[in-house]
Each structure stands twice: as structure tokens, then as C-alpha cells.
N, C-alpha and C positions, 0 to 999 in steps of 0.2 A: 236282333238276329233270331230266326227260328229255330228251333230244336231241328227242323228237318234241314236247315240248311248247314246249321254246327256238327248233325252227321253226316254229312257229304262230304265237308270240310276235312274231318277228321280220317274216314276213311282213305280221303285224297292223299291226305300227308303220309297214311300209313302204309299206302301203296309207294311210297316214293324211293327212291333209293340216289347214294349219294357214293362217290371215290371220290379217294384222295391217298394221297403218298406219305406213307408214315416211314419212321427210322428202322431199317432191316435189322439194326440191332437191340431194339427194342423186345421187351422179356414177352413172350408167348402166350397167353392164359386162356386164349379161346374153349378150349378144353382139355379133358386127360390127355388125349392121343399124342401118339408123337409131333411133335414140330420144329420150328426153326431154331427155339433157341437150344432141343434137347439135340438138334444136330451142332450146331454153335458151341456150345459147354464140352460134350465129348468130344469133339476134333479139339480145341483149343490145349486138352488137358494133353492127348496123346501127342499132338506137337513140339509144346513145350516139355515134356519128358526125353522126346526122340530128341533136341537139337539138346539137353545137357547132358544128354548119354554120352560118359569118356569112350566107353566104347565103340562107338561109331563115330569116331573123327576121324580117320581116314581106313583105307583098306587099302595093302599093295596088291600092286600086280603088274607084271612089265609091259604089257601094253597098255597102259594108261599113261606114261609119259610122265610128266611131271606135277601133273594133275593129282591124286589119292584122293580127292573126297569121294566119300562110298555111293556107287551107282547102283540103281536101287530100282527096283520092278515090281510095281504097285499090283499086289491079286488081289482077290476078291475080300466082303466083308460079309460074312452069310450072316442073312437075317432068320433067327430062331425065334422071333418074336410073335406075336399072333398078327401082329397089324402088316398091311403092306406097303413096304417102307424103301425107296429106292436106297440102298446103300452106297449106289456111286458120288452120291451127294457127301458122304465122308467121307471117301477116300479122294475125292476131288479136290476136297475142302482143305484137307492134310495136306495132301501133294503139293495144291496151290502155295501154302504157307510154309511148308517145307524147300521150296525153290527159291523163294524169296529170300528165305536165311538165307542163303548161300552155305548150306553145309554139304547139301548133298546135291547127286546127279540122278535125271530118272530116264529110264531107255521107255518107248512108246509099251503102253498095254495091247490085248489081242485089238482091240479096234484101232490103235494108232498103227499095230504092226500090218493089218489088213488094209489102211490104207496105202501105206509105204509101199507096198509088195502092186498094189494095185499103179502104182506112178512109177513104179523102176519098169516096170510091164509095160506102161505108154510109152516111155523115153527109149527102152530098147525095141521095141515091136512094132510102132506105131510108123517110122521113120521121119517124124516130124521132128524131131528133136538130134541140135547137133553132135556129133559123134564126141566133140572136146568135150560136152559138158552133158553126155550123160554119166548118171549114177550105176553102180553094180548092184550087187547083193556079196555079201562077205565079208563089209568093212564096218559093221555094228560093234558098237561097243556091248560085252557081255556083261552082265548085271551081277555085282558082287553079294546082293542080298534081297530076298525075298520080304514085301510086308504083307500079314493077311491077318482077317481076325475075326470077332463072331460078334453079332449084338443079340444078346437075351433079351428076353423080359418076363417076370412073375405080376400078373393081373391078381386080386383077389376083391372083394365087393360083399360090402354088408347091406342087404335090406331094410328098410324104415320098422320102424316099431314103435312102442307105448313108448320104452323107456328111452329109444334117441331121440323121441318129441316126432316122429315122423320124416326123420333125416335120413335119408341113404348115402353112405358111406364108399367111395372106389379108391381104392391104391393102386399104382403100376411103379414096379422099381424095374431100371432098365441097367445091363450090364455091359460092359463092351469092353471086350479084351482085344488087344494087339501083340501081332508076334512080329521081328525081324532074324530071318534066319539067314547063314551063311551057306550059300551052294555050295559051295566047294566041300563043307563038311557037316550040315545037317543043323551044326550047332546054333543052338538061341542066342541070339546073343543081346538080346531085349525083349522084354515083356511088359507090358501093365494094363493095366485095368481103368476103365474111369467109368462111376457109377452117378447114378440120378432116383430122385423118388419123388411123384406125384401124388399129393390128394386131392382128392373130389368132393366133398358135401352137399345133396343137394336136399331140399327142405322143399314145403310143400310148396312156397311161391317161390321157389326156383332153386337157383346155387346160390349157397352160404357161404 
């Protein structure tokens, strides 16, 4: 075989690329940045706090019937982080696994409520739809408790030198609080925190 044919060869292969379907819940290491399992880890941790919260096993109120698990109205999670991070992916993530318990009820967010509003619109305006079985507006259930909360993050990054052998050094710890509050009276009546910390190394032929 030639040298000129073994680097043909080799550039062939290096041009090639390859998929395939690996486990979603497999650990994340591609890099610092955020990813799947630092959304994975923080939703798992505020889940499992919210369903052994005594506090939030049920909430009265007289139109909820016989029903009291607490109804609950997912806002936002502001990202104060440097990176651009869609946060609906945790609160998606929560809610999904929150409905599952069976502890709680969730009323639609502004996009499920813009939909709603958008089909009670067709059903009464449109005349398409039979008079038995259109829907109104005014028979919503009202939401006993707001969640919302904030995800941080602290970057800091040390430079190569003599004495780390030429290693550059990156941390990011990331923070993320949650709140459930009561409408009716302002009050907290749940909080916590679930934190994360990444290192970086990366050395002269690559990451360490």
C-alpha cells in the first residue's frame, strides 16, 4: 500500500461521520456548558422535595369539590446565567413528573391559556360547532399556588502556566432556587435550592 494511498485513506475516514442512539439518561461530559443531565439533576432534586412537602398535600377551597390536591400554575424560571439556556425544559420537566405523582393539579401556562381562549373563540364564533357542546369561559379552575424560580451561575477560569504544567483550569457552579407561593396570601410555603459544580482541565493535548 502507498503512503499516498494510506493518506487518502485516512483523510476518507476522517471526513466521515457516524449516529446512533445512545441512553438520554446517560451522564453528559461533552463539556462545561450546561446540559442534559445538569437539567436532569436539578429538576429530579426540586421534584422529589415538592411531592414530600407536608405542606403541600392538599389545599381547601369550596369549589374544588372533593378533590384538595393543590392546583398549581407553573411561571417562569429566569435564567441569570451567562449561557442561553431555554428554562422551559425545567419546568416542563418538574410538571411532567409532578402530574405523574398524583399529588398535585396544574391549570394551562400563558401558552396553554392562549390556546384555550383561541378554541372557546372557534366553538362560540365560528358556528361550526354544536350549541350542546360548546365550552364557555368562566368555568376554570383557579390555581391555589404559584411555582417560579431563578437558575444562577458563578463562571471563574484559571490560565495555563509553568506551575500547572500548562493546564487551564474552568469551573461553573450553578444554582437554582424554587418558590411555591400561596395566592390567596403571598405566603411561601416552599423553597429550596439544588446546586451543581463542574470542572474543566484542559492541558496541552486536550482535556484532562
Amino acid at each position: 500500500m502507498s503512503r499516498t494511498f494510506l493518506a487518502f485513506a485516512l483523510l476518507l475516514s476522517a471526513g466521515c461521520s457516524s449516529i446512533r442512539y445512545d441512553d438520554p439518561g446517560r451522564q453528559e461530559t461533552l463539556n462545561i456548558d450546561y446540559g442534559s443531565t445538569d437539567l436532569q439533576t436539578l429538576s429530579a432534586e426540586m421534584v422529589e422535595s415538592l411531592i414530600q412537602s407536608q405542606g403541600l398535600n392538599y389545599l381547601d377551597n369550596s369549589g374544588k369539590g372533593d378533590d384538595k390536591r393543590v392546583i398549581v400554575y407553573f411561571g417562569s424560571v429566569e435564567n441569570r446565567t451567562a449561557e442561553h439556556i431555554d428554562t422551559g425544559g425545567i419546568t416542563d420537566k418538574i410538571q411532567t413528573a409532578l402530574l405523574k405523582s398524583g399529588k398535585f393539579r396544574f391549570v394551562a401556562d400563558k401558552a396553554g391559556q392562549k390556546e384555550v381562549e383561541e378554541q372557546v373563540r372557534f366553538q362560540q364564533e365560528t358556528g361550526r360547532v354544536r350549541e350542546d357542546m360548546m365550552r364557555s369561559f368562566g368555568k376554570q379552575y383557579g390555581a391555589d399556588v404559584i411555582l417560579y424560580g431563578t437558575l444562577r451561575s458563578i463562571e471563574k477560569s484559571k490560565g495555563s502556566s509553568l506551575e500547572s504544567g500548562g493546564t487551564r483550569k474552568q469551573d461553573v457552579y450553578y444554582q437554582f432556587v424554587l418558590k411555591c407561593v400561596n395566592i390567596d396570601t403571598a405566603e411561601i410555603l416552599w423553597q429550596d435550592e439544588a446546586e451543581l459544580r463542574k470542572t474543566e482541565r484542559t492541558g496541552i493535548f486536550g482535556r484532562t
